[in-house]
N, C-alpha and C positions, 0 to 999 in steps of 0.2 A: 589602369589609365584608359581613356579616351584610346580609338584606334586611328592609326595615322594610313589611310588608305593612300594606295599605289595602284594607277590603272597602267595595267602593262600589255601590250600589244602583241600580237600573233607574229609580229616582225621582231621580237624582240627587242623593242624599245620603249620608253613610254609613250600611251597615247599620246599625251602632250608632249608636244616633241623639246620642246623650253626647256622641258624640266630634266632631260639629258645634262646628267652627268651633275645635277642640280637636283638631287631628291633631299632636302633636309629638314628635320623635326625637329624640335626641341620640347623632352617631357618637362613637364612644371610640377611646384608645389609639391618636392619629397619633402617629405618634414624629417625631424629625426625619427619619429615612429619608423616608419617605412624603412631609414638607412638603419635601424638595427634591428631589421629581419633578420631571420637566419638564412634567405636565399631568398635572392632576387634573380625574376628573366626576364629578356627580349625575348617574347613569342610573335611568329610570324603564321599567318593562318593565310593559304594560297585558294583563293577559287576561282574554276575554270568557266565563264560562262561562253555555252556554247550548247550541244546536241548532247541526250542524255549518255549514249555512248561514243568513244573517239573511236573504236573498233567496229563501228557501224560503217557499213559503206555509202554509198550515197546513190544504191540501186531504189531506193524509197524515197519521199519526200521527207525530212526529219525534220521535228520541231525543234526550234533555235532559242537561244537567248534562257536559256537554261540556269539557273546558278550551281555549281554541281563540287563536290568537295573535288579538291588534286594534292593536300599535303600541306604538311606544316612543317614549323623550322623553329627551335628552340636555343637560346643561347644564357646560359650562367653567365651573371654581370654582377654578381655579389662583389667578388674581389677588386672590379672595379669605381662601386659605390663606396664602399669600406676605405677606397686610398690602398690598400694592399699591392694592385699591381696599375703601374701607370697608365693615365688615360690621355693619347693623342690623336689627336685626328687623322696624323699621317699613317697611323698604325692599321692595318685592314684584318678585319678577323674572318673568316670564312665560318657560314653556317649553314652545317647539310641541312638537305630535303627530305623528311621521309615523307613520301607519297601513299597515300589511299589506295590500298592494295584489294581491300573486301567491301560488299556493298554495306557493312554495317560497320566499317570504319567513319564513326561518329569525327570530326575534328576534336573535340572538345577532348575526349577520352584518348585519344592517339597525343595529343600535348599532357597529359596527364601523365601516359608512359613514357614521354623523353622526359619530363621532368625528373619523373624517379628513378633516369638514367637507366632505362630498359632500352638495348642495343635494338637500333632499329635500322636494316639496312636500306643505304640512304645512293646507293649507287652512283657516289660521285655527283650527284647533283645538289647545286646550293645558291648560296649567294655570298658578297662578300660588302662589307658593313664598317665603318670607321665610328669608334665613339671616345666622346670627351665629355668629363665632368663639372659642370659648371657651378659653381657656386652661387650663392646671392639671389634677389627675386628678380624677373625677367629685364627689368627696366636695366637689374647691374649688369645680366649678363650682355646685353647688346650693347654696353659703354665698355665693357673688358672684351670682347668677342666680337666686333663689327662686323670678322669673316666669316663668323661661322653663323652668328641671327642676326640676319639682315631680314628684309623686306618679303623675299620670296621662303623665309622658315618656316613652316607650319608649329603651332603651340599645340602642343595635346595634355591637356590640362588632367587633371586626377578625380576618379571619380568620391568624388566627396571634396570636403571642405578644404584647403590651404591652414597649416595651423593659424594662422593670425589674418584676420579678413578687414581690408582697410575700410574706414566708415566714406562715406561721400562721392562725390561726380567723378572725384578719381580711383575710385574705389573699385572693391569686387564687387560691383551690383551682377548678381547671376539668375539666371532661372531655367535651369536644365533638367529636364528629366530622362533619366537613365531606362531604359527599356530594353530587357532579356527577355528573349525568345526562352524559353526553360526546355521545356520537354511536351511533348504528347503523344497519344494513344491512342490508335486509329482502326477500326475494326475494318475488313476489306467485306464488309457488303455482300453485295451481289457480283464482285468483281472474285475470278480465279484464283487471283491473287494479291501480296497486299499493294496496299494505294502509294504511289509513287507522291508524297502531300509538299503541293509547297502552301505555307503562310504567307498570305498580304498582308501588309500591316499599314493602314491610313490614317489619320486624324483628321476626325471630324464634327462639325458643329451639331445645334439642335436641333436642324434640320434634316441632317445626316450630308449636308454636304461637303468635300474633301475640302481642306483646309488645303493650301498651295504651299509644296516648298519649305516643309516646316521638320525633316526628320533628315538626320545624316548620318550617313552610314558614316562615317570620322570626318576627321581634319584631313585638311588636302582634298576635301573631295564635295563640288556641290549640293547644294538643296535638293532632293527630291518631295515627291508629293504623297508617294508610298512605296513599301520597302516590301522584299519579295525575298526569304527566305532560301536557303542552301534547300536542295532537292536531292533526300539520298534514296537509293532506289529500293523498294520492293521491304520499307520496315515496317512491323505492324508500331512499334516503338522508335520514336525520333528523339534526339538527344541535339538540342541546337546550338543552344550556350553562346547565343548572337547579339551582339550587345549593339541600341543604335541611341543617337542620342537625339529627341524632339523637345525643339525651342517652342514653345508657344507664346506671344506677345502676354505680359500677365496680364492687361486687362479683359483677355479672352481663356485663362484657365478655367474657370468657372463654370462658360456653357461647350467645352471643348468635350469629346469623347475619343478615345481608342475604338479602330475595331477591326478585326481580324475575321479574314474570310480565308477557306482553304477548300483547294482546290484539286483535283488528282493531275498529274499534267502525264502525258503518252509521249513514246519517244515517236510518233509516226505525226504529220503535222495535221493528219486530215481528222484523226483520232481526238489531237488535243483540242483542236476549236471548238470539237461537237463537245468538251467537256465543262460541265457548271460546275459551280462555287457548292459543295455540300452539308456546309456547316460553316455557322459564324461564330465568335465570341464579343464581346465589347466591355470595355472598363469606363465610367465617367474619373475624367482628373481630379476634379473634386468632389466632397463629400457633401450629404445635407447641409452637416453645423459650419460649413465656411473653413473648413482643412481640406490640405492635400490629402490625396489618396498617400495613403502607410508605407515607407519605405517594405521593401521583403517580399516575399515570393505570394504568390495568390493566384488560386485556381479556382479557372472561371467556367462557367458555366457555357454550353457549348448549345447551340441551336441549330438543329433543321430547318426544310421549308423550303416553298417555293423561291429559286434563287433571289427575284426582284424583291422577297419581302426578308430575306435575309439583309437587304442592303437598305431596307426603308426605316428608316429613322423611328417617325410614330408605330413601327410595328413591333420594336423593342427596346426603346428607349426608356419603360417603364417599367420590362421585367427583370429578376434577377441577374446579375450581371457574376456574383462571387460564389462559388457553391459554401453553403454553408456546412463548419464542418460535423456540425451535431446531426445535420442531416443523416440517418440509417442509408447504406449502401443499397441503390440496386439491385437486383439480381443482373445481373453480366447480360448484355444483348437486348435489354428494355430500353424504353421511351417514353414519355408522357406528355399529355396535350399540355399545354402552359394555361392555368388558368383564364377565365376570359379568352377563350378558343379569338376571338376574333381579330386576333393578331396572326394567327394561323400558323403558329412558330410548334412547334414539338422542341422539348427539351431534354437532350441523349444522355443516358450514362453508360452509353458504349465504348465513347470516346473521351479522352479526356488531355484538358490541356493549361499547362503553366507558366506564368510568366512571372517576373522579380522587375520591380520597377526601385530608382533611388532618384532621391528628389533632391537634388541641390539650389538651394533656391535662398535671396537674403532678401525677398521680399513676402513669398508665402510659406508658414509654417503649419507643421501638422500638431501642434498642442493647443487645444480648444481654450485652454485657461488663456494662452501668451496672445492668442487672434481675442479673445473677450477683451482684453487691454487696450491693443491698437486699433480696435475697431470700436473703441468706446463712445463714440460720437453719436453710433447709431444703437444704445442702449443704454442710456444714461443713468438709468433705475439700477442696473447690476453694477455699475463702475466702483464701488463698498468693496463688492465682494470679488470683483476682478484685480483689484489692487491686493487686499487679499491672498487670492489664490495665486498671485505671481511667484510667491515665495514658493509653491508645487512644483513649480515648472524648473524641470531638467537645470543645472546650469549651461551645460552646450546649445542646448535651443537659444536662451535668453543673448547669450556671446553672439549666437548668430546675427541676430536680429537689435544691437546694443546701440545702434544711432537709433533706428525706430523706437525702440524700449523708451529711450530718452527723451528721445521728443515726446512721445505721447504722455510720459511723466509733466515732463514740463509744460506743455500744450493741458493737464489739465489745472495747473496752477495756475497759468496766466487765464484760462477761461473764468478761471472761480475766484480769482483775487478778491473778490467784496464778501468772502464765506472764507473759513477757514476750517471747516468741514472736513475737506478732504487731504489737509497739509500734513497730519499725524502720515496718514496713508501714502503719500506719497516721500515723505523723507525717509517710511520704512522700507520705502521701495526701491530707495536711491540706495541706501545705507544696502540694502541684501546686494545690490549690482554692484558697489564698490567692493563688496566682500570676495564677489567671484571673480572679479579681476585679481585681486589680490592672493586667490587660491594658487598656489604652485602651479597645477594643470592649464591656469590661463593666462600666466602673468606676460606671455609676452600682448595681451590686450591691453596693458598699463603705457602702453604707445598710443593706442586705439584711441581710449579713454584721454587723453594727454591732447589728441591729434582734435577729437567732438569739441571738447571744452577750448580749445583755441581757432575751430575753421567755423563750428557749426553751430552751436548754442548761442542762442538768444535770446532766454528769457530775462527781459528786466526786470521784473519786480519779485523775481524768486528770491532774491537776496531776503528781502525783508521773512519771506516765509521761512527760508531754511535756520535764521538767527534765530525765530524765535520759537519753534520747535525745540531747535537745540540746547535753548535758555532753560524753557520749560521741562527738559526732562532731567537737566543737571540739577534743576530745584528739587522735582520729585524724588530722586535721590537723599540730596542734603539732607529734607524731612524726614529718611529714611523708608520712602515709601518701595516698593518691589518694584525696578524698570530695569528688565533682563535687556533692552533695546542697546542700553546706553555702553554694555559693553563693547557690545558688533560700532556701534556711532563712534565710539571714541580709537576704534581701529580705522576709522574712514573717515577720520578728522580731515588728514591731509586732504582730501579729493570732495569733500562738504565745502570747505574751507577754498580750496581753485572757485569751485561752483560760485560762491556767495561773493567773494575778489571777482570775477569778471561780469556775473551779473550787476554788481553794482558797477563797475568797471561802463558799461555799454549802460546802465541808465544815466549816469555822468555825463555822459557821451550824447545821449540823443535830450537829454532835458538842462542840459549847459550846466551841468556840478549841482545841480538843484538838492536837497534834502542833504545833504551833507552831515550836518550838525544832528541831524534825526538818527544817519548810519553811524557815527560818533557814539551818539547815545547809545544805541543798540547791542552794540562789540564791545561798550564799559559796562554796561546790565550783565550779559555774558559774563567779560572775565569778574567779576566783582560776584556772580552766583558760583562758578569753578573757586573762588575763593574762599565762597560759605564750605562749598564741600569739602573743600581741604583741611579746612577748620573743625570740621563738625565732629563730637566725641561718638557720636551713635555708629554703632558694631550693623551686623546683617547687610545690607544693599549697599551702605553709605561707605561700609570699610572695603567693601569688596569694591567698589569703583576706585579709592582713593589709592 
């Protein structure tokens, strides 16, 4: 899930002093995947930001503001997801600290060993935590629980989709993208010893300038404008496993960049100001063809250089950003100019570094065929073959995106009403999305689908197309002709059938009952062809539909 940050104070209270005795979360959108894991936890990851050591004295000037690991806190909550053991609010659970005892006590790897219940001595230190199980989607929990989700509760929402994502303005319209620090590898130089590395992390435009306020380190806790990575000391190997989550407004994904600058930082303060940025990486959000960048892990490609041109936009905004992995290995300790020197970047395979990104998002997708669809306005020569290739596309992508899917259906019948061209393609394309509502895996979208067809659909003059599609294919049957369609069509009768009742529904409506006697005729031609085929003695197509 999403992390619910806690800023906790040297006085031991929260910075914000309000939220004394007032720290509350509420995790969202467990589906039942989730509750029948075999084990679930609340992990809590503690860092200290302050001076690289607390056993330093303060006979030197020390550089401050450090983010430095101090310990994590692990708690098994299976048995009270399951319903096995009661969950109240009144009830307080205590969960030890085990504290960062070695400079190569990674966090990530130290929650990996409480999980597998590796006795980790926790000396009495902890915290203590109330939890209750809520039922229902957020709206029911605040109508049954006013006490406990009110106003001041933070949502830390999951990272991926909710099984069933409402279509419209009251919908889950999202656009999040998940950003993990992974791991890197850092050779220590010219330095004695290895580099003490923290990662910046910014977003930025095509200019290279930082975007404001757009990446959070969790819930509960405000915008920043760049996020500055846990600092463990002296590894040639970092292991970060930092998850932040950046909003970017979507009509700015597109010229938006990542980019990562890392830095060695000294514990002495006069040490660290003389220290520059070494090496940068950078990812674009999106891709050439109009997709997000691919959910999963990618390692990118790391640059030297003079620090200001590590940070100037046109000095690497056009070179490789992914290492590719057919690429042959370096020899360990090489470098090389970047083609076209005059960016004056060197590109290291000393060092290396990875990051996992997950896109949640119900406006931009990563399957080139489902963006060829919605974006069909601006290529109207492939719209054939993008109707088409939609049948390709994943069902989960298509669910995602199923008010879009649908309007852009519809939006190309009402543009082409005077052609009939594209209406085969398009009811083949209704009939596949009624399918996948209908699949076991998605049926709780048969609300969704329920929810479009009565808030949001509007096309009037679909009626007349989906009748007579549907006439025409129950005929080529009768004749006995091969129409594999009509099987899948006549499982998606019911949901053809809503479509064709409220489009003519809403032309009644806005043309005062007009053609009536036309839509009459239309739905007796129909049942009067379902007739022929009922009748018809011919075996092969005609028997198999009947």
């Amino acid at each position: 899930s999403e992390n619910y940050v806690i800023r906790w104070a040297s006085t031991g209270v929260p910075q914000d002093i309000e939220l004394l005795n007032n720290l509350k979360a509420v995790f969202t959108d467990l589906g039942s995947k989730d509750l029948k894991r075999e084990r679930l936890f609340l992990v809590c990851q503690i860092i200290r930001v302050g001076r690289m050591d607390l056993r330093e004295t303060y006979s030197r000037k020390l550089s401050t503001g450090l983010r430095r690991p101090f310990g994590i806190s692990v708690m098994d909550i299976t048995d009270i997801t399951k319903g096995k053991c009661e969950s109240d609010e009144d009830k307080q659970h205590f969960i030890p600290v085990h504290l960062a005892a070695a400079d190569n006590d990674f966090l990530h790897n130290m929650i990996r060993k409480a999980v597998e219940g590796k006795d980790i001595n926790h000396k009495g230190q902890g915290f203590w935590v109330s939890l209750k199980m809520l039922w229902g989607d957020l709206s029911q929990a605040r109508k049954d629980h006013p006490h406990l989700v009110d106003r001041s509760t933070v949502v830390a929402r999951k990272l991926g989709y909710p099984e069933v994502i409402m279509p419209g303005k009251q919908g889950d319209v999202r656009n999040d993208i998940y950003l993990t620090l992974v791991q890197g590898e850092f050779d220590k130089g010219n330095k004695k010893t290895q580099k003490n590395v923290e990662v910046t992390v910014c977003v930025c435009d095509e200019s290279g300038s930082v975007v404001q306020n757009v990446i959070y380190h969790g819930v509960g806790d405000k915008p920043v404008s760049e996020y500055r990575s846990v600092v463990y000391y002296q590894q040639r190997h970092q292991r970060w496993m930092e998850t932040v989550k950046i909003a970017v407004p979507i009509e700015d994904v597109h010229k938006t960049h990542l980019r990562f600058t890392f830095r060695h930082r000294s514990s002495s303060d006069s040490k660290d100001k003389s220290e520059r940025i070494f090496s940068m990486a950078f990812v674009k959000l999106m891709r050439p063809d109009g997709t997000t960048l691919r959910d999963g892990e990618h390692d990118l490609v790391l640059y030297k250089g003079d620090s200001r041109k590590l940070e100037d936009a046109d000095a690497y905004l056009t070179l490789p950003s992914v290492r590719n992995l057919s690429e042959p290995k370096l020899l360990s300790g090489s470098s090389f100019r970047v083609s076209g020197g005059a960016s004056g970047l060197t590109m290291s395979s000393r060092d290396s570094f990875q990051i996992s990104t997950l896109i949640c998002s119900t406006k931009l997708t990563q399957n080139v065929n489902l963006l060829g669809l919605l974006k069909w306005r601006s290529k109207p020569s492939l719209l054939s073959r993008n109707l088409q290739k939609l049948m390709n596309v994943d069902g989960g992508e298509v669910i995602k995106f199923l008010q879009d899917t649908l309007d852009a259906l519809f939006s190309i019948m009402m543009e082409n009403s005077d052609t009939d061209v594209y209406d085969t393609l398009v009811f083949d394309a209704l009939v596949f999305i009624v399918g996948l509502v209908a699949d076991r895996k998605f049926q709780h979208f048969n609300a969704v689908l329920e929810a479009y067809i009565r808030q949001h659909f509007s096309a009037t003059l679909a009626y007349k197309k989906l009748i007579s599609v549907l006439t025409q294919y129950v005929d080529h049957v009768s004749r006995g002709e091969p129409c594999e369609l009509l099987m899948r069509t006549f499982k998606a009768l019911e949901y053809i059938f809503k479509f064709i009742v409220r489009s003519r529904h809403l032309f009644a409506q806005l043309y005062e009952g007009k053609e009536t006697a036309e839509f009459q005729c239309s739905l007796r031609q129909f049942f009067l062809s379902l007739n022929q085929l009922m009748k018809s003695p011919l075996e092969g197509p005609t028997l198999l539909s009947q």
